[in-house]
C-alpha positions as CSV (number, residue, x, y, z in Angstrom):
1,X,94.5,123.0,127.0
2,X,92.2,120.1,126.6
3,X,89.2,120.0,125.0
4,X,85.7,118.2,125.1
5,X,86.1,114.6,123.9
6,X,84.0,113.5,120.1
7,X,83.5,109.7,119.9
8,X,86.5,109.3,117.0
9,X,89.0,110.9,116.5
10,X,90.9,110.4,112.9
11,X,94.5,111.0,112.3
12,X,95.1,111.5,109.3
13,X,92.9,113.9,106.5
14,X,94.2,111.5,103.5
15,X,91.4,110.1,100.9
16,X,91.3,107.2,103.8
17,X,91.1,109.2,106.4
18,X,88.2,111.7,104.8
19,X,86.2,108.4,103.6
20,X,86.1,107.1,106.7
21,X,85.1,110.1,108.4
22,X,82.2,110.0,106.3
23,X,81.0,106.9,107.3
24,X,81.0,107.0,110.6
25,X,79.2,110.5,110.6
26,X,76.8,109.0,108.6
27,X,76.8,106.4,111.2
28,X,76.3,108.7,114.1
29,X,79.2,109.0,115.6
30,X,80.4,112.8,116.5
31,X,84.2,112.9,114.8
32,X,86.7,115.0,114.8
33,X,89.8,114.7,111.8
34,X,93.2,116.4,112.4
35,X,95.9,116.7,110.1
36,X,99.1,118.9,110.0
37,X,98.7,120.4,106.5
38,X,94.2,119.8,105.3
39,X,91.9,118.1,103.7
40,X,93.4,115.9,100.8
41,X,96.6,118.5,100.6
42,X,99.2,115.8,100.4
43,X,99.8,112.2,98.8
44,X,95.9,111.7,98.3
45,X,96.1,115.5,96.0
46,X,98.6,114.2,93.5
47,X,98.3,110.7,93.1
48,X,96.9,109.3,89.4
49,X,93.5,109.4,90.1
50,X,92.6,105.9,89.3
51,X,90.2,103.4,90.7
52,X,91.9,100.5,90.3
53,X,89.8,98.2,90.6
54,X,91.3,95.5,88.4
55,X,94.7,95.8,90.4
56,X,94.5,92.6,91.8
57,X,98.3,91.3,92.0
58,X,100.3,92.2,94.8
59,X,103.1,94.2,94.1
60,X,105.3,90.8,95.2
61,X,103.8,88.8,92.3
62,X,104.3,91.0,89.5
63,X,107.5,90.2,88.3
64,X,108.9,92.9,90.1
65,X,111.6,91.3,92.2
66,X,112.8,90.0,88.8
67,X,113.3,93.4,87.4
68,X,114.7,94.6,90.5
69,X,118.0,94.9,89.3
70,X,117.4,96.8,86.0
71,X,116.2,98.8,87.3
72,X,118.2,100.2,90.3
73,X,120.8,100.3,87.6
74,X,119.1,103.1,86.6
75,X,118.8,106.1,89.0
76,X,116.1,107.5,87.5
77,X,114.3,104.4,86.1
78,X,110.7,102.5,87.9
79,X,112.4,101.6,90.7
80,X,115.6,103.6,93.0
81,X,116.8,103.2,96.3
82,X,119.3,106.0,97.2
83,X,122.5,104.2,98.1
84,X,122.8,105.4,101.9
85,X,118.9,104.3,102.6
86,X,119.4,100.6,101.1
87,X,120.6,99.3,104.6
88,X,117.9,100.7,106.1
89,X,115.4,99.4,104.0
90,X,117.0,95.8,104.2
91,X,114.5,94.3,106.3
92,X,111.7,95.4,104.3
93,X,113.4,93.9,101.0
94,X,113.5,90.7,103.2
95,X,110.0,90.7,103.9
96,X,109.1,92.1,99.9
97,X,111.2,89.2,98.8
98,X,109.2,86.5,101.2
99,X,105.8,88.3,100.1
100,X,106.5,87.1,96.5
101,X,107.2,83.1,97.6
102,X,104.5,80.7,96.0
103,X,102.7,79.8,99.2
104,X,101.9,83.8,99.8
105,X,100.5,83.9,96.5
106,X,97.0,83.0,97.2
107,X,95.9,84.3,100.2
108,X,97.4,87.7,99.3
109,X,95.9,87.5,95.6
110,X,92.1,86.3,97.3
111,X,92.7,88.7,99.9
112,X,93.2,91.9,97.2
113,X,90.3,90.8,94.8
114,X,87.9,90.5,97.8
115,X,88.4,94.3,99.2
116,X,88.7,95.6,95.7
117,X,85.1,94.4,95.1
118,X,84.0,95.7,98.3
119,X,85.9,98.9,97.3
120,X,84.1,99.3,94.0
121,X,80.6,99.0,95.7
122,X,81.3,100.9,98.8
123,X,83.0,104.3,96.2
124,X,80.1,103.3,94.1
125,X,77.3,104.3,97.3
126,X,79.4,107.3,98.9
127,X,79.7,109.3,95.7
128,X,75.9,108.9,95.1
129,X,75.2,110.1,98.9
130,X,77.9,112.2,98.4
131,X,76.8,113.7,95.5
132,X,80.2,113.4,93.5
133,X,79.1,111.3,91.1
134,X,79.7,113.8,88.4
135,X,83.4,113.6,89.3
136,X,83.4,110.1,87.7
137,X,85.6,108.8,84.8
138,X,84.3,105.4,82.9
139,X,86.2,105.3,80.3
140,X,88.3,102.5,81.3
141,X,92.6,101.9,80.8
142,X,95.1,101.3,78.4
143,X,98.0,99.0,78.9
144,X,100.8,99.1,76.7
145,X,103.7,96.6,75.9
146,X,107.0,98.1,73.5
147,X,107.4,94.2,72.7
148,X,106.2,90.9,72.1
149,X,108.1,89.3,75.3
150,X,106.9,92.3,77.4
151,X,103.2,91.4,76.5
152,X,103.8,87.9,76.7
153,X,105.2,87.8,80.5
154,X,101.8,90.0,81.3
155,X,99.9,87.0,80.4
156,X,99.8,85.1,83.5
157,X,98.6,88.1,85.8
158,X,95.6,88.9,83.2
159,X,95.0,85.1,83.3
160,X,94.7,85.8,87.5
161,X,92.1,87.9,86.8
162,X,89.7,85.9,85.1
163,X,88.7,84.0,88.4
164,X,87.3,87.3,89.5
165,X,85.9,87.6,86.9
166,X,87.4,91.0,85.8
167,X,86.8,92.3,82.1
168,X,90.0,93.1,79.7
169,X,90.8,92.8,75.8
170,X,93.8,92.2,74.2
171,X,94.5,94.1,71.5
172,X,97.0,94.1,68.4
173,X,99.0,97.2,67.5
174,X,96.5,98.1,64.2
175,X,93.7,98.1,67.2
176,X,95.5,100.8,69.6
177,X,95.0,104.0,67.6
178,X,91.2,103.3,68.1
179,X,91.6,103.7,72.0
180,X,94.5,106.6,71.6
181,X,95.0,108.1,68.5
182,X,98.7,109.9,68.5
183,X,100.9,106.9,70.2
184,X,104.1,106.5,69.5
185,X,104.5,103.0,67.0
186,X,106.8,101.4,69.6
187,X,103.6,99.8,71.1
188,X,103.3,96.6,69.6
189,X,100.3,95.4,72.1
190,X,97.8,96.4,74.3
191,X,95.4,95.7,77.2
192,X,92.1,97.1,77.7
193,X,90.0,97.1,80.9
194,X,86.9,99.0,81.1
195,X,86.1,98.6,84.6
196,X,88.8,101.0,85.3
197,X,87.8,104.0,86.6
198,X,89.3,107.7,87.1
199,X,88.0,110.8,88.7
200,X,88.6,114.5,87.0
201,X,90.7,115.2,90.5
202,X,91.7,113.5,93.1
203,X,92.0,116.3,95.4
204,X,89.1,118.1,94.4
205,X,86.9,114.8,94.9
206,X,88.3,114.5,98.8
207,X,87.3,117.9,99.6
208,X,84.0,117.1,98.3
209,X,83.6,114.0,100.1
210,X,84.8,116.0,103.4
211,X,82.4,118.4,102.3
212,X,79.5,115.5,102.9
213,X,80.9,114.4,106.1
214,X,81.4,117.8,107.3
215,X,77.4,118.8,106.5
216,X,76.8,115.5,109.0
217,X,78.8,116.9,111.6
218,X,82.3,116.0,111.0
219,X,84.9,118.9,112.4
220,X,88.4,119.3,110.9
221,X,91.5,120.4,113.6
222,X,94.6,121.6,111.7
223,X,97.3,120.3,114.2
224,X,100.2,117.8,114.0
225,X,99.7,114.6,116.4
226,X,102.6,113.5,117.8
227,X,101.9,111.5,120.5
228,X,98.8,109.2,121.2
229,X,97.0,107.3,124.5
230,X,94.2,105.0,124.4
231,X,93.2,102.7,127.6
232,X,89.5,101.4,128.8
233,X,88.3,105.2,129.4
234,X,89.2,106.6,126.2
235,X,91.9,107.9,123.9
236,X,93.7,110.9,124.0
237,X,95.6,112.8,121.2
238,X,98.5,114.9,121.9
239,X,99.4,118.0,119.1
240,X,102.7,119.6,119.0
241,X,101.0,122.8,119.8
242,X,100.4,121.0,123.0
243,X,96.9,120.6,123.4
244,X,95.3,117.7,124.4
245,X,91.8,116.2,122.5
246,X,90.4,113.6,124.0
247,X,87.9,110.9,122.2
248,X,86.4,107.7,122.6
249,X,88.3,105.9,119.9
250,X,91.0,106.7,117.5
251,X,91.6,106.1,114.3
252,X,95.0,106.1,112.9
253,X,94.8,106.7,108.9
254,X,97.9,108.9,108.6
255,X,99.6,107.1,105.4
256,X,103.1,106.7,105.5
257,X,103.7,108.4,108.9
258,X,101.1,105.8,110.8
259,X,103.1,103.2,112.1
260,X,105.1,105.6,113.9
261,X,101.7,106.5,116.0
262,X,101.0,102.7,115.8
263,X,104.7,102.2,118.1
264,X,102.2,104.2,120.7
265,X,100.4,100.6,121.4
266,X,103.5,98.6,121.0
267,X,103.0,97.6,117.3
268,X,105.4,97.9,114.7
269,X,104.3,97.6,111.9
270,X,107.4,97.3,108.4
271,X,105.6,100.1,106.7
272,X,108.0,101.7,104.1
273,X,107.8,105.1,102.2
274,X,107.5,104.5,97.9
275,X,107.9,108.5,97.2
276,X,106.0,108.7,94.0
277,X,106.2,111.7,91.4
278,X,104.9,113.5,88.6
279,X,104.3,116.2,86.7
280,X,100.7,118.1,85.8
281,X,100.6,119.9,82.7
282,X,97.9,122.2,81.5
283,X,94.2,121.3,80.3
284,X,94.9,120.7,76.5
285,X,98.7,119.6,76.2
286,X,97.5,116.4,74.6
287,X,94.2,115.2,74.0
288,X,94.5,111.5,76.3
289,X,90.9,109.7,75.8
290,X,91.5,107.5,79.3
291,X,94.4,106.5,81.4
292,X,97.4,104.9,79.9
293,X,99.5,102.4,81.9
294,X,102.9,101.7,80.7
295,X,104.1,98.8,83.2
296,X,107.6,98.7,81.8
297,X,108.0,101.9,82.7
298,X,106.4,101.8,86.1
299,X,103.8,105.5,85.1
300,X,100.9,106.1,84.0
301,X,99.2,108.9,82.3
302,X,95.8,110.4,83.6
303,X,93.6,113.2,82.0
304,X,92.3,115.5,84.4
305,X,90.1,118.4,84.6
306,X,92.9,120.1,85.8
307,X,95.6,119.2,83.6
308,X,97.2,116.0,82.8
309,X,98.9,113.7,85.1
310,X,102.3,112.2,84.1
311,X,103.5,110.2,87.2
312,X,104.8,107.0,89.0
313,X,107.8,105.7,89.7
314,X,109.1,104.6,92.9
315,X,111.6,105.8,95.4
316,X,112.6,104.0,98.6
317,X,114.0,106.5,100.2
318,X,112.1,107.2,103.4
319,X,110.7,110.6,104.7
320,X,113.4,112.7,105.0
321,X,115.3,113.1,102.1
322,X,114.5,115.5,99.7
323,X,113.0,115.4,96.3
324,X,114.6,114.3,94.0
325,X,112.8,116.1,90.8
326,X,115.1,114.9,88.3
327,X,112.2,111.4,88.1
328,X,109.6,113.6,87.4
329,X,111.6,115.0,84.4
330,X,112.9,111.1,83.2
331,X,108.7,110.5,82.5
332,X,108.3,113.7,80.9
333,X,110.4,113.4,78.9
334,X,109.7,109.5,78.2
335,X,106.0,110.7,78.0
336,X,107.3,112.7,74.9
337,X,108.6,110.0,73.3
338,X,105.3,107.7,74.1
339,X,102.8,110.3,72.6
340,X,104.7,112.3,69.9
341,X,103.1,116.1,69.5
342,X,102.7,116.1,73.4
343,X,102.9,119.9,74.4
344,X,105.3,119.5,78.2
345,X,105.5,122.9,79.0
346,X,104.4,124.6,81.7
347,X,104.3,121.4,84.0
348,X,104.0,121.6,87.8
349,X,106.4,118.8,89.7
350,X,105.1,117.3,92.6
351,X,106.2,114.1,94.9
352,X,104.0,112.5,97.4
353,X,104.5,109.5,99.9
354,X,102.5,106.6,99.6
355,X,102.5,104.3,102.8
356,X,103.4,100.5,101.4
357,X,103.5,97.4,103.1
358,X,105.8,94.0,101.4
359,X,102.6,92.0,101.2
360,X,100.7,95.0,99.2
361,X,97.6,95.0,101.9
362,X,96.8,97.5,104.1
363,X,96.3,97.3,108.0
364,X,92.4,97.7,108.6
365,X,92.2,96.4,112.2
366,X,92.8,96.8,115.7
367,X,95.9,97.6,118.0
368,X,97.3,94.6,119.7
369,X,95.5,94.3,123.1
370,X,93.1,97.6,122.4
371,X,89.1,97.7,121.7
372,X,89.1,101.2,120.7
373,X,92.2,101.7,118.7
374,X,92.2,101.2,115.0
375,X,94.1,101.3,112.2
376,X,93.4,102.3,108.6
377,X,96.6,102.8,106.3
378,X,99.1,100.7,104.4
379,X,97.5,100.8,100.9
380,X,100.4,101.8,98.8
381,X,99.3,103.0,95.3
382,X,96.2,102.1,96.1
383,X,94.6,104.0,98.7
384,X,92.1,106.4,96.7
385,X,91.0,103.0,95.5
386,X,90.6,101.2,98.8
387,X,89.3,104.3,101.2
388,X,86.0,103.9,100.3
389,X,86.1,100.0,101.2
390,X,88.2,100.7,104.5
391,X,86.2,103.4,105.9
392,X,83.3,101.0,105.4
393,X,85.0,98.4,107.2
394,X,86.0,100.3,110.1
395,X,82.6,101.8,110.7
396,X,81.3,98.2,111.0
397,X,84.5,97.4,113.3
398,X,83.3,100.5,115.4
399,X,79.2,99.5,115.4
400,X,80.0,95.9,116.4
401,X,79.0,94.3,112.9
402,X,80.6,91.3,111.0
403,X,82.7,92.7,108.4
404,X,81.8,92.4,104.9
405,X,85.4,90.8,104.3
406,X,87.3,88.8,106.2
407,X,89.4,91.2,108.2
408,X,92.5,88.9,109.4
409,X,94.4,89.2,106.3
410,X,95.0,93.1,106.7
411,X,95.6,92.5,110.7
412,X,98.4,94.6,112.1
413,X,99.6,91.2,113.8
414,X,100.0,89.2,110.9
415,X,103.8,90.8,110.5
C-alpha cells in the first residue's frame, strides 16, 4: 500500500515530536506524525514534569564522573549500569568522560544556556496559541543538600549561572520549612530558583498541544517505522505493517530509538538509553508546594494534578532489558525518609527511556549529505524542556530562515 505524500512527515509522537508538529502546521506545511504506541504515551507521559530552564550544566560538568563510582557501588543508587551492558556502553563512557574535559566546558555550557532561553520563550508562545497556559506551574524548585560539603561543591555550578543571568537564593536550614513545611531535618541547606517551571501533567499537556496542531491540520498514523528513504524527490517511510508513506521531508524525533533510523543516511550518532523511573502516588499523599530536587540522590519530586511524581535515577542499560522496578521502590522509600508523614500507598511504577547524548545536547540538524532529512532528539532529561525551542528551530530549518541559535553545536556531525 502507499499512500499520498504530506510535506513532513515526523517520527516520533514524543513532547518533541508533537511540538514540532505544531509548528510547522502553524507554518503551513501539511504533516503527518506516526508513532508505534500515541500521542505522548511513553517517555514524554512520565517524565517529572519540569521546565528546566535553569539546567544549564551539562551532565559532564556536574561532578558526576566524580561520583561515578559511589554510586555504581550501589545497584539501586543515582547511577547503575547492569554488569553485562557495561562493555557495551564503553565507548559512550569514553566520550561522557571527554565531554567533561576543561576545553568542552564552554562551548557546551554557552551552547545549553542559549537554547534554554530560546526554549523558555518559544514554551512561553505555544502554550498561549495553544491555549495550555492554564496547565502552567510558577512556583519555582527546591534544592536540597543533607550537608555542608554537599552544598558547598554545588557552589561553582550556581556560580555558572549567574552569567546568564539566572535567578536562585540560598537558603539556611531555619529558611526551608517556609518553602516545604514537613522536611525531614537532615537538610542542612537549600537552593531556590523561581524561574523553574512545572506543568500539572506532562502527558496531558502533549495531548493538548497535539490537540492544537491537530485543529491546523496535523494527522496522527499509529504505525511502527522501521525503515526510512530520503533522496532529491522526497522521503519515504516504511511501517512494519508494510505500507509505504511518502513525504517531502522527514523528521526524525523518535527519542532514544532515533539514531537507529539516523544509520538510514549513514550517520551514527553515540546515543545511549538512561532508563529513568518512578513512582505516582495519589492526589493528596503529601501536600509538596513546588518541585523538590535532591541532587545527591539523583530524583526529584513533582506535584501533579494527577498525583505526585517520585522519580529519577538512571539506568544504562539499553532498550531491551527489562525493568528493573526495584529503583522505583529505593526512592520511595528514600522519599519516606525525606518528607516524614508521606502517605506511599497506592503508587503506580513506571520506567521510561530518555534518549542521551555524552555532551548533554541534542541533535537539531540535518543528515550528512541530505536537504530534507532532519533530526530532532538527543535531549536527555531534558526534552519536555527543549521541544518547544527545537520544533521552533526546525520549522525555520524547513522555511529557509536563520536560526535563532546557532545550530552547529547540536549538529549530528560534530561526533
Amino acid at each position: 500500500m502507499e499512500n499520498d505524500a504530506a510535506d513532513v512527515a515526523i517520527i516520533g509522537a514524543g513532547i518533541v515530536g508533537i511540538a514540532t508538529a505544531a509548528h510547522l502546521a502553524e507554518a503551513g506545511f501539511r504533516v503527518v506524525v506516526f508513532d508505534r504506541s500515541g500521542v505522548c504515551e511513553e517517555t514524554s507521559s512520565g517524565n517529572a514534569a519540569a521546565f528546566a530552564f535553569s539546567d544549564v550544566l551539562p551532565l559532564a560538568h556536574k561532578g558526576m564522573i566524580a561520583q561515578v563510582p559511589k554510586w555504581l557501588a550501589d545497584p539501586l543508587g543515582p547511577l547503575s549500569i547492569p554488569p553485562a551492558y557495561f562493555p557495551k556502553l564503553l565507548p559512550w563512557l569514553y566520550r561522557f568522560w571527554r565531554a567533561g574535559a576543561a576545553d568542552k566546558y564552554e562551548g557546551a555550557l554557552t551552547a545549553q544556556a542559549g537554547l534554554m532561553k530560546l526554549a523558555e520563550a518559544a514554551w512561553a508562545g505555544l502554550m498561549a496559541r495553544s491555549g495550555t497556559g492554564d496547565m502552567l506551574r510558577e512556583d519555582g524548585a527546591l534544592e536540597l543538600y543533607e550537608s555542608e560539603a554537599e552544598f558547598q561543591a554545588a557552589l561553582p555550578g550556581w556560580a555558572a549561572r549567574d552569567r546568564f543571568g539566572i535567578d536562585y537564593t540560598h537558603l539556611g536550614r531555619h529558611e526551608l520549612p517556609d518553602f516545604q513545611p514537613g522536611l525531614s531535618e537532615r537538610f542542612v541547606h537549600g537552593t531556590f530558583v523561581p524561574g523553574w517551571k512545572t506543568v500539572a501533567d506532562p502527558r496531558l499537556l502533549g495531548k493538548a498541544v497535539w490537540r492544537y496542531a491537530e485543529g491546523l491540520g496535523a494527522l496522527f498514523i499509529q504505525g511502527n517505522a522501521v525503515r526510512v528513504e530520503a533522496n532529491d524527490t522526497g522521503a519515504v517511510v516504511h511501517l512494519s505493517d508494510g505500507s509505504v508513506h511518502r513525504a517531502g521531508k522527514i523528521i526524525i524525533a523518535a527519542g532514544a530509538w532515533s539514531h537507529l533510523l539516523a544509520r538510514c543516511f549513514g550517520d551514527r550518532i553515540p546515543l545511549e538509553t538512561e532508563r529513568g523511573y518512578n513512582t505516582t502516588l495519589p492526589v493528596g499523599a503529601f501536600d509538596v508546594k513546588r518541585q523538590l530536587i535532591f541532587p545527591g540522590h539523583g530524583f526529584v519530586i513533582t506535584p501533579l494534578s494527577t498525583g505526585l511524581r517520585v522519580g529519577g535515577a538512571v539506568e544504562l542499560g539499553g532498550l531491551r532489558r527489562s525493568p528493573n522496578f526495584a529503583r522505583s521502590r529505593a526512592m520511595l522509600e528514600k522519599a519516606r525518609q525525606f518528607l516524614p508523614g508521606l502517605d506511599a500507598a497506592g503508587g503506580r511504577e513506571w520506567m521510561g527511556y530518555r534518549p542521551s547524548l555524552p555532551d548533554s545536547l541534542p541533535v537539531i540538524g540535518r543528515a550528512k549529505g541530505r536537504r530534507n532529512v532532519f533530526y530532532a532528539f538527543g535531549h536527555g532529561h531534558l526534552g519536555l524542556t527543549q521541544s518547544a525551542a527545537t520544533g521552533a528551530l526546525v520549522r525555520d530549518l524547513l522555511l529557509g530562515q536563520v536560526p535563532a541559535i546557532d545550530l552547529s553545536p547540536f549538529s549530528a556531525q560534530r561526533f
